[in-house]
RODO-2510 file (C-alpha; in nm, 4 decimals, decimal comma):
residues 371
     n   res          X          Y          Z
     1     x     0,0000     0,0000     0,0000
     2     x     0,1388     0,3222    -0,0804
     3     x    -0,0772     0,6623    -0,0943
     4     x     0,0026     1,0660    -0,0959
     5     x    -0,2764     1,3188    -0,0067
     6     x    -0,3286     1,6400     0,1782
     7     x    -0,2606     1,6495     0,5439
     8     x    -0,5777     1,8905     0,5862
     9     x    -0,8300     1,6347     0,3728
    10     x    -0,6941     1,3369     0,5595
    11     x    -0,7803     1,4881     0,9091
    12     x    -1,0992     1,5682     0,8599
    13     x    -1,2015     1,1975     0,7222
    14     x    -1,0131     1,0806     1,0122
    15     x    -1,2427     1,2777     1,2555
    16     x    -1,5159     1,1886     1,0965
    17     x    -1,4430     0,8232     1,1204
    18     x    -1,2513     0,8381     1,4990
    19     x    -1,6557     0,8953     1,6258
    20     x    -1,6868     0,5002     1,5768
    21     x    -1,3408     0,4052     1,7612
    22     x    -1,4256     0,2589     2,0840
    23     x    -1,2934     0,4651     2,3754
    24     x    -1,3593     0,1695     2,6362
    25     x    -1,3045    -0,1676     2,4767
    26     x    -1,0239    -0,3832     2,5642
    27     x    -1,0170    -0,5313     2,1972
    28     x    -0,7260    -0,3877     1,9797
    29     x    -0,9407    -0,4107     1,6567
    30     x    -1,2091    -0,1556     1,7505
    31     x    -0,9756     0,1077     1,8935
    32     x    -0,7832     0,1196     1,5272
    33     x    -0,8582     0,2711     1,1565
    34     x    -0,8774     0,0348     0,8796
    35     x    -0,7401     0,2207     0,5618
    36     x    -0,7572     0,0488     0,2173
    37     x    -0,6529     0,2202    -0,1111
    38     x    -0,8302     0,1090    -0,4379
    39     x    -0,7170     0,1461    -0,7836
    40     x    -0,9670     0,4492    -0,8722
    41     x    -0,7340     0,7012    -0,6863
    42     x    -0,9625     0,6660    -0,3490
    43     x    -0,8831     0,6129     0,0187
    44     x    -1,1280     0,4241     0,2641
    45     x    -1,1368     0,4888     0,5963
    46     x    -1,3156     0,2533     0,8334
    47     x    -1,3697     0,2335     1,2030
    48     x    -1,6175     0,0575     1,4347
    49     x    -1,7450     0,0092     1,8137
    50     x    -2,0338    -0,2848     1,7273
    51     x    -2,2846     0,0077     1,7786
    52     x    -2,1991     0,2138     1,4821
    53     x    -1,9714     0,1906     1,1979
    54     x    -1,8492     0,4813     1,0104
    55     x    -1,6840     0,4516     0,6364
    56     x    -1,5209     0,7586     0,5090
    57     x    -1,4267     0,8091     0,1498
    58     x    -1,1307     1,0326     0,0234
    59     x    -0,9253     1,1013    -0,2969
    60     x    -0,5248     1,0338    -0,2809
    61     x    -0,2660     0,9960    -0,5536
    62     x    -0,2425     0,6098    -0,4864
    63     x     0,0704     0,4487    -0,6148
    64     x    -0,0281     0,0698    -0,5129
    65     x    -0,3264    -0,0756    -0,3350
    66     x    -0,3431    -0,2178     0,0031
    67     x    -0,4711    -0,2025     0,3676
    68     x    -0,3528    -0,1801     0,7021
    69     x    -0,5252    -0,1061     1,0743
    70     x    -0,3677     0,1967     1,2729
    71     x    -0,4155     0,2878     1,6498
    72     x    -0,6610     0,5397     1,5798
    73     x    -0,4921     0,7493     1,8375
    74     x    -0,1718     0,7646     1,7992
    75     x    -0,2464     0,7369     1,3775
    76     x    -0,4411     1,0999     1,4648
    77     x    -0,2035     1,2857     1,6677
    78     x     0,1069     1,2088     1,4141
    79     x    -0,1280     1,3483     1,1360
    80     x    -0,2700     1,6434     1,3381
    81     x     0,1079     1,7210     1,4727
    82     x     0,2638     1,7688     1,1236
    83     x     0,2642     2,0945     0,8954
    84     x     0,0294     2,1426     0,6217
    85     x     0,1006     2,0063     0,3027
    86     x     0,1652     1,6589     0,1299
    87     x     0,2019     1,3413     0,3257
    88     x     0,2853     1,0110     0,1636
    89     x     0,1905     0,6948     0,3496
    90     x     0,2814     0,3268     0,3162
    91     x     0,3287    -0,0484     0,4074
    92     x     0,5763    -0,2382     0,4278
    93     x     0,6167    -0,6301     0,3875
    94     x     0,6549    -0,6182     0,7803
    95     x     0,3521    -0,4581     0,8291
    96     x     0,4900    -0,1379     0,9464
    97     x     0,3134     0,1818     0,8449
    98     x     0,5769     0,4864     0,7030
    99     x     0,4376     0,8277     0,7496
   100     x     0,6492     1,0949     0,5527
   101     x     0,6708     1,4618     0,4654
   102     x     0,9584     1,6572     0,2983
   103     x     1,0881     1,6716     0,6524
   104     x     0,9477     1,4216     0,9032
   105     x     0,9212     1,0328     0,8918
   106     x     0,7238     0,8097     1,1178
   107     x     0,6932     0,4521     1,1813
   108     x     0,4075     0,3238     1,3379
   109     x     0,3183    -0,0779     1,3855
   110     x     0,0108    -0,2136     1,1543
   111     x    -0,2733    -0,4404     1,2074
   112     x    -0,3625    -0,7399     1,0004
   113     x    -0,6744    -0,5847     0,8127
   114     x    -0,8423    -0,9189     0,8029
   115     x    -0,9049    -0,8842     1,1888
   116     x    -1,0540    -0,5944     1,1399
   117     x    -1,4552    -0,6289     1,2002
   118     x    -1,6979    -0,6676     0,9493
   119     x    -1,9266    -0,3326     0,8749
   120     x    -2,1655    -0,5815     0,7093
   121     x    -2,4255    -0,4366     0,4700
   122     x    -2,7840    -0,4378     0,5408
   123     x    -2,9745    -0,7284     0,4832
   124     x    -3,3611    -0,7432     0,4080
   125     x    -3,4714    -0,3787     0,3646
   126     x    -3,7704    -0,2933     0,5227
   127     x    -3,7596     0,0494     0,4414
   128     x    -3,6690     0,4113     0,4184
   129     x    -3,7197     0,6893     0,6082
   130     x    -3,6231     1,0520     0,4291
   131     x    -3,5438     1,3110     0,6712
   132     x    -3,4759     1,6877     0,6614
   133     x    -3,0872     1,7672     0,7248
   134     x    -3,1047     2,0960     0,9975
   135     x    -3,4224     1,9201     1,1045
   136     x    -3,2688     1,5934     1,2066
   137     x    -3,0002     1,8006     1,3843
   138     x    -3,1779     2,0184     1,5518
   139     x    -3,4211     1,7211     1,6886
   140     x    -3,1481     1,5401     1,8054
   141     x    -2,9758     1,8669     1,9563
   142     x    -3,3248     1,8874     2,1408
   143     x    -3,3615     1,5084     2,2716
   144     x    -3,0480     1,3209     2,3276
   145     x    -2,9240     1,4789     2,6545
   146     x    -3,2578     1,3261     2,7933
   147     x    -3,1430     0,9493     2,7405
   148     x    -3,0032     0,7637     3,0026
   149     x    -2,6198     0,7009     2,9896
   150     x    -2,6302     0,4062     3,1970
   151     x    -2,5877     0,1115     2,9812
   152     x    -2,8182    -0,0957     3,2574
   153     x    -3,0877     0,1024     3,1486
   154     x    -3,1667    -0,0320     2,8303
   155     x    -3,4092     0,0542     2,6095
   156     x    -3,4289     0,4341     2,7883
   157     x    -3,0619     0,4449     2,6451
   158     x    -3,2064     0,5058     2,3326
   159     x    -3,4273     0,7904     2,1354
   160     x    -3,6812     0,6886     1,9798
   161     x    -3,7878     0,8441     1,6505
   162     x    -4,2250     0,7751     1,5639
   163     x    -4,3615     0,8410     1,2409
   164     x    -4,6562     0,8749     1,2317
   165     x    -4,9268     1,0030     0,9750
   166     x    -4,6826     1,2563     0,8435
   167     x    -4,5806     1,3281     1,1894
   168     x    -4,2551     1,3231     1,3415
   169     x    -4,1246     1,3047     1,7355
   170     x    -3,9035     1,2233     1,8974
   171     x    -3,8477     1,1044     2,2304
   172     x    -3,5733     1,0449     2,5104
   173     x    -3,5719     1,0181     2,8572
   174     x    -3,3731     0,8628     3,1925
   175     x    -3,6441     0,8195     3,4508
   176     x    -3,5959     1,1963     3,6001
   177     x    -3,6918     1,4103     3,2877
   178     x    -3,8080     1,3414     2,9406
   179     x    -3,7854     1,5878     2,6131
   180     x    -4,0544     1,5008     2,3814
   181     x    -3,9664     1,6978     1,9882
   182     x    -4,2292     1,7116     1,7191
   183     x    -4,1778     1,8085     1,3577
   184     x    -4,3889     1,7632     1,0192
   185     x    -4,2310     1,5171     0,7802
   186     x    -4,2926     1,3963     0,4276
   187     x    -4,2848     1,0014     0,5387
   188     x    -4,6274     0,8588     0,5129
   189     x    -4,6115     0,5532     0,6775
   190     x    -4,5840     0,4226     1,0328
   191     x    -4,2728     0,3652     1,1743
   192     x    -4,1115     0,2921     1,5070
   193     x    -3,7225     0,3281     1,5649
   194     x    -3,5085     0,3383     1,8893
   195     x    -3,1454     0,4569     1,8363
   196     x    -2,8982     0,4851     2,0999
   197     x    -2,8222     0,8481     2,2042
   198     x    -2,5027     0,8675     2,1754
   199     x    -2,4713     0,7121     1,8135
   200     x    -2,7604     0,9517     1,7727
   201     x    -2,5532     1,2322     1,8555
   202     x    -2,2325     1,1647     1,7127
   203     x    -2,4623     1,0913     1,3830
   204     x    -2,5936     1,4512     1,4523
   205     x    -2,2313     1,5869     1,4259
   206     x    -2,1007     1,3990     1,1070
   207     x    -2,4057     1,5645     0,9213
   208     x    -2,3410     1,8684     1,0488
   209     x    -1,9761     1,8550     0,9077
   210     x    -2,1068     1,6940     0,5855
   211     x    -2,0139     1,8502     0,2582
   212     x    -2,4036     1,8099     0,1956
   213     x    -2,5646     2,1603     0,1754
   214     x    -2,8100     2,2543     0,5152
   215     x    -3,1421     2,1847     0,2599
   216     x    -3,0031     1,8837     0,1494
   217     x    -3,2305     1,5069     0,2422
   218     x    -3,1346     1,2788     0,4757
   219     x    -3,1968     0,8861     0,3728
   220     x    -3,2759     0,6286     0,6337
   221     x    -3,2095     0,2778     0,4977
   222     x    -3,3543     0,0190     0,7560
   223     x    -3,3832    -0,3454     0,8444
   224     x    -3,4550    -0,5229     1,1512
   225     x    -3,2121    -0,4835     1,3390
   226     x    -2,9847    -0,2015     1,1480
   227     x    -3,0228     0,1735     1,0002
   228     x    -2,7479     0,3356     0,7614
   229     x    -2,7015     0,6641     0,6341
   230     x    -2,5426     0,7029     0,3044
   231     x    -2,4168     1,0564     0,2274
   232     x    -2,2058     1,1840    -0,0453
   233     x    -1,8740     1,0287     0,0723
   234     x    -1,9662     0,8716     0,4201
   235     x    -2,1641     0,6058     0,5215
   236     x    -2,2940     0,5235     0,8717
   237     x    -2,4527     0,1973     0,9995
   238     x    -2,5910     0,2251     1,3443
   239     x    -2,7545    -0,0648     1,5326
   240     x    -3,0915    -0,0187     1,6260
   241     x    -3,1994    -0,1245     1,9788
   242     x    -3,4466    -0,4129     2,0194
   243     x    -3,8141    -0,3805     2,2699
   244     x    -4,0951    -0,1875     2,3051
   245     x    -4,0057     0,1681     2,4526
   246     x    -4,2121     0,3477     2,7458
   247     x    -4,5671     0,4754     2,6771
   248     x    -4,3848     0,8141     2,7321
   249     x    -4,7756     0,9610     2,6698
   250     x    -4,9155     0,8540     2,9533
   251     x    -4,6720     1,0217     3,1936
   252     x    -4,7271     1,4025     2,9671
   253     x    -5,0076     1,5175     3,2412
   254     x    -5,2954     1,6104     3,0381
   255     x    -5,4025     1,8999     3,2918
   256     x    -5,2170     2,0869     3,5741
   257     x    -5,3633     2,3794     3,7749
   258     x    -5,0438     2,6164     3,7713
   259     x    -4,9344     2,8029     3,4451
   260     x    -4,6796     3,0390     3,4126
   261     x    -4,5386     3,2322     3,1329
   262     x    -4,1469     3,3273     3,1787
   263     x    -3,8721     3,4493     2,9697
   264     x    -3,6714     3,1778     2,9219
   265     x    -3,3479     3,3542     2,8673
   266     x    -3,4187     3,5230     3,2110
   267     x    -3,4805     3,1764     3,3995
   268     x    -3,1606     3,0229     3,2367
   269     x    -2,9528     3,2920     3,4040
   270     x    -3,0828     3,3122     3,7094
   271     x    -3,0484     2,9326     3,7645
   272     x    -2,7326     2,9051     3,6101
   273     x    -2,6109     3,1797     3,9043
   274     x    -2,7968     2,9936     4,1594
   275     x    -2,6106     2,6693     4,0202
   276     x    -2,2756     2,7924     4,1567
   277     x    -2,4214     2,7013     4,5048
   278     x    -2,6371     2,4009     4,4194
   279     x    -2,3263     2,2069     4,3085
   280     x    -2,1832     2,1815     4,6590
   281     x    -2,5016     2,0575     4,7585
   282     x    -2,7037     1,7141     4,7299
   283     x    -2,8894     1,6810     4,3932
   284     x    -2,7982     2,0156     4,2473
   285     x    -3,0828     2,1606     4,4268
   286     x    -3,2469     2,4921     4,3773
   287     x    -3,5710     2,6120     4,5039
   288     x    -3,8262     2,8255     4,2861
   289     x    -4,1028     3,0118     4,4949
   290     x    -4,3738     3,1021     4,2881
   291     x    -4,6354     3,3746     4,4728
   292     x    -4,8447     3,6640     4,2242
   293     x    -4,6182     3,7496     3,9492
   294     x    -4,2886     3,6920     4,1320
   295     x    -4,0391     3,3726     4,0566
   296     x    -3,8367     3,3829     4,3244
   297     x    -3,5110     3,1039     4,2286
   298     x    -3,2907     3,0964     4,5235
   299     x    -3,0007     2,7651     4,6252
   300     x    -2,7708     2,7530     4,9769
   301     x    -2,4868     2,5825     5,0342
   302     x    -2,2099     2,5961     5,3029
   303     x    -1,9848     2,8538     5,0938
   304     x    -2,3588     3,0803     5,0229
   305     x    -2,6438     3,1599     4,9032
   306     x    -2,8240     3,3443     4,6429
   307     x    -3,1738     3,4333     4,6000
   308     x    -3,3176     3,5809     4,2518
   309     x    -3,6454     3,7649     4,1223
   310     x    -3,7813     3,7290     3,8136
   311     x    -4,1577     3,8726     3,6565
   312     x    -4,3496     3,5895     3,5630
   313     x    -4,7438     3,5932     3,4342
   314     x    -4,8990     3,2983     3,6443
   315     x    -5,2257     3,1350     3,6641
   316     x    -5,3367     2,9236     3,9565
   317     x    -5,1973     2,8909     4,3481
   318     x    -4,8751     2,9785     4,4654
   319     x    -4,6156     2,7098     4,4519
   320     x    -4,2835     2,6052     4,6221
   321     x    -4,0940     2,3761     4,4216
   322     x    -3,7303     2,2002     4,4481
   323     x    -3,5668     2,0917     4,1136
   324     x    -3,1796     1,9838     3,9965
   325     x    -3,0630     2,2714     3,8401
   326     x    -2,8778     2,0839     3,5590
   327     x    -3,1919     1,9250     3,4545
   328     x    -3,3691     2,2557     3,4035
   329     x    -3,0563     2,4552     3,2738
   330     x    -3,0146     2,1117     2,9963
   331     x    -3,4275     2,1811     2,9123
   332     x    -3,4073     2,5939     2,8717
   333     x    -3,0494     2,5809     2,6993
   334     x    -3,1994     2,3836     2,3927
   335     x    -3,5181     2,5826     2,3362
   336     x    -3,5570     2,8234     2,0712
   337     x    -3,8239     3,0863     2,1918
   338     x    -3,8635     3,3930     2,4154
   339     x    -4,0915     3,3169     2,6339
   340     x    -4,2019     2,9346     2,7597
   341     x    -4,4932     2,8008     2,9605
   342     x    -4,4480     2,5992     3,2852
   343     x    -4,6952     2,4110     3,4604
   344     x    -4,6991     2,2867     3,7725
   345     x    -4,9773     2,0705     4,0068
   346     x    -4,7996     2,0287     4,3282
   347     x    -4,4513     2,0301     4,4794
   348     x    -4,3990     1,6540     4,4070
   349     x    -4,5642     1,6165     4,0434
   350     x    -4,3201     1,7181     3,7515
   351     x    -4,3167     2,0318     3,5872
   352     x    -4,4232     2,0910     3,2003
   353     x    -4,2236     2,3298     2,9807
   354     x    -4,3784     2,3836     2,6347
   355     x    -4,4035     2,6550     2,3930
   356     x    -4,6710     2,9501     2,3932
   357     x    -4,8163     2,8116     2,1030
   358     x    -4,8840     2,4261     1,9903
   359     x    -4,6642     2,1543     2,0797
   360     x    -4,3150     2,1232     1,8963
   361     x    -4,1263     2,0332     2,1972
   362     x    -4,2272     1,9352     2,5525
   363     x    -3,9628     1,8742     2,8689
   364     x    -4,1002     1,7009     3,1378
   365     x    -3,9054     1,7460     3,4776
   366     x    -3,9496     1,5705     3,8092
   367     x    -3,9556     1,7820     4,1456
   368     x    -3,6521     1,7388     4,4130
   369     x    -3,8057     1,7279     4,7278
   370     x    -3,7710     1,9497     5,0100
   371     x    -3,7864     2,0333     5,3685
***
């Protein structure tokens, strides 16, 4: 194998690819690139953690085929460390990789390729599902902090994504808080999907680095038990996770006696201040005193205390209500409009946040309780 290319091109398809390279596995294979030159001038790189698997297309000046697995890492920082401008790359019969510029050469120790695990195509389409680009990405922005990161979790590790009628939401949550996203899309059909978060996310950040344009569709291939992506020069296979996920509609209450208007932008300040106390304590806790039009967000700690006023337009009894800061900052930071609506029943039922109007997004947030 023996390849030249730009040290700028080459970076960016390794980025794109280092997003599948395991950061916790013990086996060799998944923490390694897989690079294989064809004879039509092109570079593949390859990379996998079981969950996804990311293959990244580039052109080179390719002198003789061949393929090779790098430590991802150390592959990276030796490409990211040297000065702009050509790089030529090669293999040796003793599976050592060469890494030159006009001034530099590195030799790192290759993999056997044939180790390296299979991508796998899909098998039995069952569909496709045609999304929006900056939709997508926003609706994951919105949703994926919501998921549980604990792998015991299951299928709450996930997002789901429900089609519905020309409708589109989507759905996380970890047992504490839930973020519910709805958009209009052109699929028809019904369809049920549960991605894991994280894929979800890093999935969210290779399209927004895509050469695609922002307006450009995003394709959905699916079967059973997989779902790949296939953009201009990158192609993403993600494994979809198996079960039936919550009835997350029966836990939306359908009426609650407390509304208040705020401005959101307001209430994200004021708890991120009150934050700076609420860390030192248990559960991130701050308060928020509702009584006439006064929000009152206030947090103690043994280095302080702070205590906050904000105008607020409120319907229904006066409240006192305990909540972990993060969980409300996480809602307020990834809504779009002004103003929000909150709505409360009592100190120990969750709170509501929607928009003004409709119902493009709701965050549903359980109550810390206090003394």
């Amino acid at each position: 194998m023996k390849f030249s290319c730009k040290r700028d091109q080459l970076i960016r398809s390794i980025n794109t690819v280092s997003k599948a390279v395991s950061q916790k596995t013990t086996i060799p294979m998944l923490k390694g690139i897989l690079l294989k030159v064809n004879d039509k001038n092109e570079l593949c790189l390859m990379a996998s953690d079981l969950d996804m698997s990311i293959e990244k297309r580039m052109e080179v000046s390719s002198e003789k085929e061949g393929s090779v697995i790098v430590d991802a890492k150390i592959f990276g920082e030796i490409i990211r460390k040297l000065p702009d401008g050509d790089i030529e790359i090669s293999l040796d019969e003793n599976e050592k990789v060469n890494i030159k510029t006009d001034s530099s050469l590195f030799t790192i120790i290759g993999q056997d390729p044939e180790r390296f695990p299979g991508i796998g195509e899909i098998e039995n389409i069952e569909g496709q599902i045609v999304f929006d680009k900056k939709s997508l990405i926003e609706m994951i922005r919105k949703t994926y902090f919501c998921a549980s990161p604990e792998e015991s979790k299951g299928i709450i590790t996930g997002v789901l994504i429900e089609l519905k009628d020309g409708d589109m939401s989507m759905v996380a949550l970890d047992g504490y808080r839930m973020a519910v996203v709805r958009e209009k899309t052109e699929n028809k059909e019904e369809k049920n999907l549960i991605i894991p978060a994280n894929t979800l996310y890093e999935v969210s950040k290779i399209l927004s680095e895509s050469e695609e344009d922002e307006d450009e569709k995003v394709t959905f291939v699916l079967s059973e038990k997989k779902c790949v992506i296939i953009l201009k020069r990158t192609k993403v296979i993600m494994r979809l996770l198996e079960g039936k996920f919550l009835e997350y509609k029966k836990i939306i209450p359908s009426e609650n006696n407390i509304k208040v208007k705020v401005n959101r932008r307001a209430l994200f300040d004021s708890i991120e201040r009150a934050s700076l106390f609420s860390r030192a304590g248990k559960n991130n806790l701050v308060k928020i005193g509702m009584k006439e039009n006064i929000m009152n967000i206030n947090s103690n700690s043994e280095e302080g205390n702070v205590s906050e006023d904000i105008i607020i337009s409120k319907e229904g009894d006066d409240l006192l209500i305990g909540f972990n800061s993060k969980y409300l900052t996480d809602a307020l930071k990834n809504i779009d409009e002004d103003e929000v609506i909150m709505e409360f029943e009592t100190a120990v039922k969750p709170c509501l946040i929607k928009p003004l109007e409709g119902d493009s997004f709701e965050y549903l947030i359980l109550p810390v309780r206090i003394s």
